[in-house]
PyMOL Python script that loads the backbone (N, CA, C, O; Angstrom):
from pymol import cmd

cmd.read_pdbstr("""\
ATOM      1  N   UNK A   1      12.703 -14.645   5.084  1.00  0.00           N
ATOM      2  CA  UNK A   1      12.612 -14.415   3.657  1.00  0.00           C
ATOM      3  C   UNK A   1      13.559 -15.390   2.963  1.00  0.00           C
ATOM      4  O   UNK A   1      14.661 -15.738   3.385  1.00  0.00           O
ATOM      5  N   UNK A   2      12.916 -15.806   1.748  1.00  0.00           N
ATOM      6  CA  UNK A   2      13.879 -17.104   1.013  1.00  0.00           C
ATOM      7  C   UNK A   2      14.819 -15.956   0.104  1.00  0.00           C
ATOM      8  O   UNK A   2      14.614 -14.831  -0.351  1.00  0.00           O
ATOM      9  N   UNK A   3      15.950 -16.920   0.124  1.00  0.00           N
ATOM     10  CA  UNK A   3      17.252 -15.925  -0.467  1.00  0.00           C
ATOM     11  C   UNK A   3      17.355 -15.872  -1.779  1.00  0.00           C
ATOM     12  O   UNK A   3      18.298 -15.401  -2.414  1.00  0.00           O
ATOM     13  N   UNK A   4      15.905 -16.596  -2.400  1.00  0.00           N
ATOM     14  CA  UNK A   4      15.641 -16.442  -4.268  1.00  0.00           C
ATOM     15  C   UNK A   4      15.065 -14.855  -3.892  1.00  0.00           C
ATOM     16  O   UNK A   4      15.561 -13.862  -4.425  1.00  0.00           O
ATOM     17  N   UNK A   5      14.299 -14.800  -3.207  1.00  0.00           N
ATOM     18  CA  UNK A   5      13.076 -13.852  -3.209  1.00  0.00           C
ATOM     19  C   UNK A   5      13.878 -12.678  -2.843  1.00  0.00           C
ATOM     20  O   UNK A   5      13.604 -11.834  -3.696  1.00  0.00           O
ATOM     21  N   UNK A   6      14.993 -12.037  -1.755  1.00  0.00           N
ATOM     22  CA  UNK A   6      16.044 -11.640  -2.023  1.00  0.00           C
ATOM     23  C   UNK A   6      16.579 -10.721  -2.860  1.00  0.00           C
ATOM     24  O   UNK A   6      16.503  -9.513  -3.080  1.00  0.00           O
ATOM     25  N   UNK A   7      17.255 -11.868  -3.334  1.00  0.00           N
ATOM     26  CA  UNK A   7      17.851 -11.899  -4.502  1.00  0.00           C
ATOM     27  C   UNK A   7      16.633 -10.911  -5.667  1.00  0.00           C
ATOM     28  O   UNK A   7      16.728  -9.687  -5.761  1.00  0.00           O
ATOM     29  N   UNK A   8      15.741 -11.590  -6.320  1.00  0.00           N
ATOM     30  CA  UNK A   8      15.288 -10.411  -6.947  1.00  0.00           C
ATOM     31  C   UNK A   8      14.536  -9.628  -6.686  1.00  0.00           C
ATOM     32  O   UNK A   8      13.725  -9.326  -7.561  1.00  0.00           O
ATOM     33  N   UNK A   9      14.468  -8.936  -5.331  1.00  0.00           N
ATOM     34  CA  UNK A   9      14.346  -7.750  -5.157  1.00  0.00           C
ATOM     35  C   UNK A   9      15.622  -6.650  -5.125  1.00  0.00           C
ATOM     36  O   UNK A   9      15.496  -5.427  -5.184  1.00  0.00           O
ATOM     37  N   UNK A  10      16.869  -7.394  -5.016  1.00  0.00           N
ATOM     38  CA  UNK A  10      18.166  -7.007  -5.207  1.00  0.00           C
ATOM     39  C   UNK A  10      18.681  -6.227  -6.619  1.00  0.00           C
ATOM     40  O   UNK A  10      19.326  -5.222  -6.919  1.00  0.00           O
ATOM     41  N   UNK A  11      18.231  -6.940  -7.048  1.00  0.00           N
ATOM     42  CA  UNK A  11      18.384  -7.513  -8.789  1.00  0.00           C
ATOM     43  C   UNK A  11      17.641  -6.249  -8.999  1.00  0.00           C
ATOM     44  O   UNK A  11      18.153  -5.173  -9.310  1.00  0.00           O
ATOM     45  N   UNK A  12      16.292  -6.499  -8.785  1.00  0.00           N
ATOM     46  CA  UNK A  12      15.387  -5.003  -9.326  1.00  0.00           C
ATOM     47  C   UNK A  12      15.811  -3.782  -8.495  1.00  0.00           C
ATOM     48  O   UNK A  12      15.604  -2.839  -9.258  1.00  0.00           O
ATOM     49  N   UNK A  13      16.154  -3.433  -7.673  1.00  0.00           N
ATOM     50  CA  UNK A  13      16.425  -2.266  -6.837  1.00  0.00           C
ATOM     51  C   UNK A  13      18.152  -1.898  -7.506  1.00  0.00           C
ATOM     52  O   UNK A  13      18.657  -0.775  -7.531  1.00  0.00           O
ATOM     53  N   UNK A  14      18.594  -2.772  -7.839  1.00  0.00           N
ATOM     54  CA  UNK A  14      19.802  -2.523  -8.713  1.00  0.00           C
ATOM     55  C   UNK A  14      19.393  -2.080 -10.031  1.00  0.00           C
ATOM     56  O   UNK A  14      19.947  -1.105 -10.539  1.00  0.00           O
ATOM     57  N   UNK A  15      18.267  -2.852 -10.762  1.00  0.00           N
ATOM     58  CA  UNK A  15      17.958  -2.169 -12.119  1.00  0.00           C
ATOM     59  C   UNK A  15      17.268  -0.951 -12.194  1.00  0.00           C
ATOM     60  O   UNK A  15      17.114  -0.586 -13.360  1.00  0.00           O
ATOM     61  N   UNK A  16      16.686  -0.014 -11.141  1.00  0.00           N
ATOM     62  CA  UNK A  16      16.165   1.018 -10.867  1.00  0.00           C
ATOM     63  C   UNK A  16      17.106   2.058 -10.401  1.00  0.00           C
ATOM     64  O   UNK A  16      16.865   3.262 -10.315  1.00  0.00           O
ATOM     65  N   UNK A  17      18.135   1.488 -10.131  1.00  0.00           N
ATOM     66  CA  UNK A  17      19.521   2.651  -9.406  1.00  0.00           C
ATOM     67  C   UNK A  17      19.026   3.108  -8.132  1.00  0.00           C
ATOM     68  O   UNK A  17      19.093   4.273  -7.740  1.00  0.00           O
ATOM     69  N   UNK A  18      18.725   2.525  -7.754  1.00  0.00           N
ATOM     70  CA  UNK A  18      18.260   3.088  -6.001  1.00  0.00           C
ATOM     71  C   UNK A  18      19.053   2.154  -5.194  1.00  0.00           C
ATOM     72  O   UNK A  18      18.656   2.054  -4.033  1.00  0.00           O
ATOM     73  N   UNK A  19      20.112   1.418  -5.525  1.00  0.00           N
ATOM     74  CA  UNK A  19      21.136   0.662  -4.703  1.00  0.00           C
ATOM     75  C   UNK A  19      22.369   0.597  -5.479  1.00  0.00           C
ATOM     76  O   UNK A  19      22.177   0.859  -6.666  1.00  0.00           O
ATOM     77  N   UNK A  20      23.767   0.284  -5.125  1.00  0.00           N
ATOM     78  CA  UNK A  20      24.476  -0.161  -6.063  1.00  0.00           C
ATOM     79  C   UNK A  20      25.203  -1.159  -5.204  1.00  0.00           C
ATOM     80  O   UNK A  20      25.037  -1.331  -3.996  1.00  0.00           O
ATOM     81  N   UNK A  21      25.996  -1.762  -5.969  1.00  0.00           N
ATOM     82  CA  UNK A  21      27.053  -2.806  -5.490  1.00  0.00           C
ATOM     83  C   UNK A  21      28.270  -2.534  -5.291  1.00  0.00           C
ATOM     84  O   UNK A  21      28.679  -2.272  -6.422  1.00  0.00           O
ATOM     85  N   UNK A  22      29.269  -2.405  -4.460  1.00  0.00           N
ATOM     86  CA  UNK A  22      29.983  -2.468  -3.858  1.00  0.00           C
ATOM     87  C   UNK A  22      31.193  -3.751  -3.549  1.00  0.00           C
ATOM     88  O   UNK A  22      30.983  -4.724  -2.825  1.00  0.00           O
ATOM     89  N   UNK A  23      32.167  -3.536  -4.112  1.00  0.00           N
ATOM     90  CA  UNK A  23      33.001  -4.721  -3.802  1.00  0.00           C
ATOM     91  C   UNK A  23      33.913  -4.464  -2.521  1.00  0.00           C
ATOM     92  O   UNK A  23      34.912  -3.866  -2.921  1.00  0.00           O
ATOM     93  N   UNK A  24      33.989  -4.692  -0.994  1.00  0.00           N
ATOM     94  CA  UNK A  24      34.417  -5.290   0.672  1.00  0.00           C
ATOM     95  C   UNK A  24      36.389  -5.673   0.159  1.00  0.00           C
ATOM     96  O   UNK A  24      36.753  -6.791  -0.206  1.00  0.00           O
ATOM     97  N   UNK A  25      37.022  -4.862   0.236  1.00  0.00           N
ATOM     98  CA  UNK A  25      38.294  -5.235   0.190  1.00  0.00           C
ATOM     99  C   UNK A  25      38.657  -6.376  -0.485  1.00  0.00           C
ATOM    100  O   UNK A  25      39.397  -7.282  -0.099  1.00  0.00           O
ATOM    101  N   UNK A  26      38.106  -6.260  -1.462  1.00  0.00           N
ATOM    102  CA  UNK A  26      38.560  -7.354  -2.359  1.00  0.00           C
ATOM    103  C   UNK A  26      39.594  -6.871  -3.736  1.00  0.00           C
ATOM    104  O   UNK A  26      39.425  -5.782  -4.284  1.00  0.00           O
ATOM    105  N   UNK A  27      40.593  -7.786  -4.151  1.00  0.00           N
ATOM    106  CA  UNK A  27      41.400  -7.407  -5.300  1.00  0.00           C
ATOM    107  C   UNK A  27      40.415  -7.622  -6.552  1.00  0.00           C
ATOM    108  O   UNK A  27      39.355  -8.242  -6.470  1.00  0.00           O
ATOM    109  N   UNK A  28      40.885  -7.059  -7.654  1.00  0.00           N
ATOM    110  CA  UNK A  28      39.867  -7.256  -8.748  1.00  0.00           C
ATOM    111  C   UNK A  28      39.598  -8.168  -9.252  1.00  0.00           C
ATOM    112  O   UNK A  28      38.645  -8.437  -9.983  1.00  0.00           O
ATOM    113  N   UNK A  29      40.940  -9.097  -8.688  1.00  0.00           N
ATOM    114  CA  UNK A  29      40.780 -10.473  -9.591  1.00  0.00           C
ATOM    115  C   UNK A  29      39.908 -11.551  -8.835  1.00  0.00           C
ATOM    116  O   UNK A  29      39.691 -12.716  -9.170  1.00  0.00           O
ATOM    117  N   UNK A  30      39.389 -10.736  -7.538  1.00  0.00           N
ATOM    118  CA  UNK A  30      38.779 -11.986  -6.917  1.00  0.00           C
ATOM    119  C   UNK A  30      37.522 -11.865  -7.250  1.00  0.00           C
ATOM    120  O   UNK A  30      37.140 -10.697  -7.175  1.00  0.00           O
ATOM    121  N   UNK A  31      36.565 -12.769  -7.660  1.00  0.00           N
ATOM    122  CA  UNK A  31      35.573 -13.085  -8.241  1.00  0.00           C
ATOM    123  C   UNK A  31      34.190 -13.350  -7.306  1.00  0.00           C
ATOM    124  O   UNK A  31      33.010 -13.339  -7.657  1.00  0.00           O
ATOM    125  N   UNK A  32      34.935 -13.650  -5.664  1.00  0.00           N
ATOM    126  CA  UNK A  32      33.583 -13.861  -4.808  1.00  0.00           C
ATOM    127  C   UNK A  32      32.592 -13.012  -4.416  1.00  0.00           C
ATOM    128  O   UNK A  32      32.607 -11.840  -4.038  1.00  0.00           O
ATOM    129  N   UNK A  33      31.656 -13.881  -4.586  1.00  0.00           N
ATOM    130  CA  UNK A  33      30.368 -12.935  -4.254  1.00  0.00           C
ATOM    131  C   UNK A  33      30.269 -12.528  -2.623  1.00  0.00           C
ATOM    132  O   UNK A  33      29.873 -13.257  -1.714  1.00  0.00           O
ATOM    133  N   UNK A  34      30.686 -11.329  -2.544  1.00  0.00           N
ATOM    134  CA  UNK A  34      31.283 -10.434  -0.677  1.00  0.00           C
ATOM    135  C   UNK A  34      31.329  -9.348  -1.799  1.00  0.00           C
ATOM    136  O   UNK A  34      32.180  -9.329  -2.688  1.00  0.00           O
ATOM    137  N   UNK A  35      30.287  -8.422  -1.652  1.00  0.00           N
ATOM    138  CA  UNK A  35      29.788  -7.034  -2.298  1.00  0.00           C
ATOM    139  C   UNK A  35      29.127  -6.288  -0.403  1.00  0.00           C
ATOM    140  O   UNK A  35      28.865  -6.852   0.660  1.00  0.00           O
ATOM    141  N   UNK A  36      29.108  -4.977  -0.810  1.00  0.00           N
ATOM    142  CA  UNK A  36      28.350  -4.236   0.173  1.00  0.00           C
ATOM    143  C   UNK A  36      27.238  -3.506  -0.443  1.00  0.00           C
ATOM    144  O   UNK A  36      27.443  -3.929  -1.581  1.00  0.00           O
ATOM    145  N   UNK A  37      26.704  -3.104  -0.516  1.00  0.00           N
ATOM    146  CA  UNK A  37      25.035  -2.342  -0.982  1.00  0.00           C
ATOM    147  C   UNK A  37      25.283  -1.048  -0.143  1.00  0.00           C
ATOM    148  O   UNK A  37      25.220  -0.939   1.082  1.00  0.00           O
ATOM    149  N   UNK A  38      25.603  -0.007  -1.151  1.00  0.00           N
ATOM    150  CA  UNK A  38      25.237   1.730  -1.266  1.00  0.00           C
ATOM    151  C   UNK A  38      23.984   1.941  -1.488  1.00  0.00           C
ATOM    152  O   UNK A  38      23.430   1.298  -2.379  1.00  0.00           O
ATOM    153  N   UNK A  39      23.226   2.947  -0.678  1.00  0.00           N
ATOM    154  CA  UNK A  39      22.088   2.984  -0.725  1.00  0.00           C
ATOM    155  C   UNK A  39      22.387   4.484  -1.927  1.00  0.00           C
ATOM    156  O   UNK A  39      23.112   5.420  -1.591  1.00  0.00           O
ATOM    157  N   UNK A  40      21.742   4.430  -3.165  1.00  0.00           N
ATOM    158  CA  UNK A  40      21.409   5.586  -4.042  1.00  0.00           C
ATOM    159  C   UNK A  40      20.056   6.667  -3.690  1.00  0.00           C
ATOM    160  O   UNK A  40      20.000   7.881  -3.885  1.00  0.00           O
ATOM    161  N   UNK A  41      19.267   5.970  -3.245  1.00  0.00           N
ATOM    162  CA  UNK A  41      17.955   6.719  -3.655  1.00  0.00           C
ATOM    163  C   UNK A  41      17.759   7.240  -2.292  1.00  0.00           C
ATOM    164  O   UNK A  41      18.145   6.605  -1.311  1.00  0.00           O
ATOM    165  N   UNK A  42      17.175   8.368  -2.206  1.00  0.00           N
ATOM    166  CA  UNK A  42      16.360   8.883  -0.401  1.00  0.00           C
ATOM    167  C   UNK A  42      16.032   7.796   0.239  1.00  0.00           C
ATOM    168  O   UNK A  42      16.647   7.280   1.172  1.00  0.00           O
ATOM    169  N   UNK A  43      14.512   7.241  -0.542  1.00  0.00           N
ATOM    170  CA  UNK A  43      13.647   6.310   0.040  1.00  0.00           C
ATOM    171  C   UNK A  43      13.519   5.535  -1.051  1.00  0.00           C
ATOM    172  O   UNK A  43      13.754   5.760  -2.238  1.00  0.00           O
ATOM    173  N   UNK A  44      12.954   4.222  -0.260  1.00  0.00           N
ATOM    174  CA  UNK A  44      13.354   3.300  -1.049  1.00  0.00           C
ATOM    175  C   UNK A  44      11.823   2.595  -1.462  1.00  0.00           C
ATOM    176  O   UNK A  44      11.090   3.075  -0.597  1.00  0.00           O
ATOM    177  N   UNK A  45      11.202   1.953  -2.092  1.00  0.00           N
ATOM    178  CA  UNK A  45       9.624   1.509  -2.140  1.00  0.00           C
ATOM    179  C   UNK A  45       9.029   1.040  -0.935  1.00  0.00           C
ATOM    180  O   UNK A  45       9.562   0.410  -0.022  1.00  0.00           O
ATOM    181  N   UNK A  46       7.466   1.559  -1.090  1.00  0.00           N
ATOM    182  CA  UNK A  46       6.835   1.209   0.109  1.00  0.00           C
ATOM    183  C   UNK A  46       6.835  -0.688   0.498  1.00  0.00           C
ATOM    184  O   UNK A  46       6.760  -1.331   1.545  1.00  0.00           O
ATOM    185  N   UNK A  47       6.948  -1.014  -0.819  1.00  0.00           N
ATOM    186  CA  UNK A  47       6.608  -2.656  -0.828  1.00  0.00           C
ATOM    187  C   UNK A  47       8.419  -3.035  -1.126  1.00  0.00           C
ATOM    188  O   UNK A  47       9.334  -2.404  -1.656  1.00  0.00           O
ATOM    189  N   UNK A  48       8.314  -4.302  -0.513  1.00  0.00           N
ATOM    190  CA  UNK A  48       9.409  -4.834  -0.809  1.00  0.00           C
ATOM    191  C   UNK A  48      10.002  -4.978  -2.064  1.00  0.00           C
ATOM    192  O   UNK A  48      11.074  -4.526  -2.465  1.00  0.00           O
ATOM    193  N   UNK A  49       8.823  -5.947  -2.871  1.00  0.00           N
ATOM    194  CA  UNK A  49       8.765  -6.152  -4.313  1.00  0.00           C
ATOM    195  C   UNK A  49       7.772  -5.526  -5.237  1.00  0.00           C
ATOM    196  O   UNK A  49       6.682  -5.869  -4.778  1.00  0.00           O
ATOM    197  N   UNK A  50       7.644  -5.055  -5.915  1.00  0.00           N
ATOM    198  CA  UNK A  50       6.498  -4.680  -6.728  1.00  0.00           C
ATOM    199  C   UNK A  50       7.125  -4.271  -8.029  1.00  0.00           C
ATOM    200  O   UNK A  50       8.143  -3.600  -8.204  1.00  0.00           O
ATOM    201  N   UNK A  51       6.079  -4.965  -9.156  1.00  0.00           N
ATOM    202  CA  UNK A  51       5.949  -4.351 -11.074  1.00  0.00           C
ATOM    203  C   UNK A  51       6.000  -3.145 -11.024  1.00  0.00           C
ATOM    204  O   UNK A  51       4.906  -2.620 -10.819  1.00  0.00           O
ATOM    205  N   UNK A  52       7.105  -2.266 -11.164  1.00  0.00           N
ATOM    206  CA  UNK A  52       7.285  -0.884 -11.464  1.00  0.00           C
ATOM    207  C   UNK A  52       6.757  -0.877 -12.886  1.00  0.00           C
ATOM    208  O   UNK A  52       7.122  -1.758 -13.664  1.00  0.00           O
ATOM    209  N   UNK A  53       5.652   0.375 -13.380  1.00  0.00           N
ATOM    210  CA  UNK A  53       5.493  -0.052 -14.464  1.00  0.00           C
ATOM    211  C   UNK A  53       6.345   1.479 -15.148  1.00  0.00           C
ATOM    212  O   UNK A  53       6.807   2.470 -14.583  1.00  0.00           O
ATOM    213  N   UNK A  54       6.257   1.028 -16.752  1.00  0.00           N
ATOM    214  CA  UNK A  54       6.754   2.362 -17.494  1.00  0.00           C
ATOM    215  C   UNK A  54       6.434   3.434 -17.667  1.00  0.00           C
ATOM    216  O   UNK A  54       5.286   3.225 -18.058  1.00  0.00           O
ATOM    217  N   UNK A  55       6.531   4.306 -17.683  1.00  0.00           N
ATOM    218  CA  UNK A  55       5.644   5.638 -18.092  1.00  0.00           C
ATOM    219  C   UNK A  55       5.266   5.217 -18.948  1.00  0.00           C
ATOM    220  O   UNK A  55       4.370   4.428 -18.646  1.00  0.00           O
ATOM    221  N   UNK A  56       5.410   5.264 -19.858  1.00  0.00           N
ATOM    222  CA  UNK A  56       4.158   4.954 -21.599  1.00  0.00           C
ATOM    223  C   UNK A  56       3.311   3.681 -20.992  1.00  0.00           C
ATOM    224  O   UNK A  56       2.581   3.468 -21.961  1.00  0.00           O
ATOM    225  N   UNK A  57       3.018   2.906 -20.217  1.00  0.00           N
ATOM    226  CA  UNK A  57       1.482   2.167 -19.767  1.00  0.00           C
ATOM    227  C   UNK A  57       1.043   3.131 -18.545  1.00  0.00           C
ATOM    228  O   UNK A  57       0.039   2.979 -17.848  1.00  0.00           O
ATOM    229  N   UNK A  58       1.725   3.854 -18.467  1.00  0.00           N
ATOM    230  CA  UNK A  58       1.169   4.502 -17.056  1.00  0.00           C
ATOM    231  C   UNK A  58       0.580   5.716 -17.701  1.00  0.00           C
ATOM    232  O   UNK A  58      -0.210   6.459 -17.118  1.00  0.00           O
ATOM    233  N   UNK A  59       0.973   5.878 -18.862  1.00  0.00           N
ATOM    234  CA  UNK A  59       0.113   7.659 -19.929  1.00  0.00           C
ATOM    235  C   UNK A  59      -0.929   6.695 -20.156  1.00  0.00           C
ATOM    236  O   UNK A  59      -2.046   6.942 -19.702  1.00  0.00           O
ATOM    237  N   UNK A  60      -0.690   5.458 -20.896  1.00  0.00           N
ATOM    238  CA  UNK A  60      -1.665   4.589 -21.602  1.00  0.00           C
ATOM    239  C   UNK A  60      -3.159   4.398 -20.463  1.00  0.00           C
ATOM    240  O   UNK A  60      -4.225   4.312 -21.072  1.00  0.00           O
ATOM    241  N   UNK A  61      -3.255   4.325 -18.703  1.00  0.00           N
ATOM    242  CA  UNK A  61      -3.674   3.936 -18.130  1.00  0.00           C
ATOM    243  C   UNK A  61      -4.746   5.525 -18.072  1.00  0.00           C
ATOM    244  O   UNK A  61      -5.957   5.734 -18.145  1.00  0.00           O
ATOM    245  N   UNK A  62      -3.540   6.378 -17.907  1.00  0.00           N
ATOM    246  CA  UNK A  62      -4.210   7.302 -17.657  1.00  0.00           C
ATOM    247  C   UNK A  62      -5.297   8.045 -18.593  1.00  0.00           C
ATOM    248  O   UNK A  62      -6.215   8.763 -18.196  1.00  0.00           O
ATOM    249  N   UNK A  63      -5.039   7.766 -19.695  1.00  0.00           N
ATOM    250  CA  UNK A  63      -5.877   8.122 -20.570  1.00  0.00           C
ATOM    251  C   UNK A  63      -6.987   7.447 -21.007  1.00  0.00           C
ATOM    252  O   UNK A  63      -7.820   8.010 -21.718  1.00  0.00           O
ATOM    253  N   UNK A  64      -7.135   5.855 -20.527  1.00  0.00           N
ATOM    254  CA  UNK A  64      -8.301   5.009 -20.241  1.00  0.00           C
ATOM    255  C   UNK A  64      -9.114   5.663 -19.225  1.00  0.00           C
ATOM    256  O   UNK A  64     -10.336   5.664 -19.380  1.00  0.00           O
ATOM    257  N   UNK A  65      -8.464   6.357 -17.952  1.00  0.00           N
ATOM    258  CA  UNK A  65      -9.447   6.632 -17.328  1.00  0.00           C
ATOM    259  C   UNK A  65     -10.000   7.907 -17.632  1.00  0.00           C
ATOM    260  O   UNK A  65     -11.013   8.295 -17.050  1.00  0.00           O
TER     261      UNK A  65
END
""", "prot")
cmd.dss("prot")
cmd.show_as("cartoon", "prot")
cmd.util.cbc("prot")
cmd.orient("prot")
């Protein structure tokens, strides 16, 4: 896996709260990227990556059908 691709699945699993970040014995002032990943959620998505969509297109969808 390329470490863009990664990266934002990181990014999104962080913006969903089903992971958090973690800073590895580091002082506050140190700035390097050496984080650990807390897992938040039970389970985590069936797909690696995928468009989570909003509830209001997902009422919107449902009411098309």
């Amino acid at each position: 896996m390329h470490k863009v691709s990664a990266m934002l699945i990181l990014r999104k699993w962080l913006k969903l709260r089903l992971i958090e970040k973690r800073r590895i014995n580091q002082a506050s002032y140190n700035r390097t990227i050496d984080f650990g990943i807390k897992k938040k959620a039970k389970e985590f998505p069936f797909l690696l990556y995928t468009n989570f969509k909003d509830k209001k297109s997902n009422e919107t969808l449902e009411r098309l059908q």
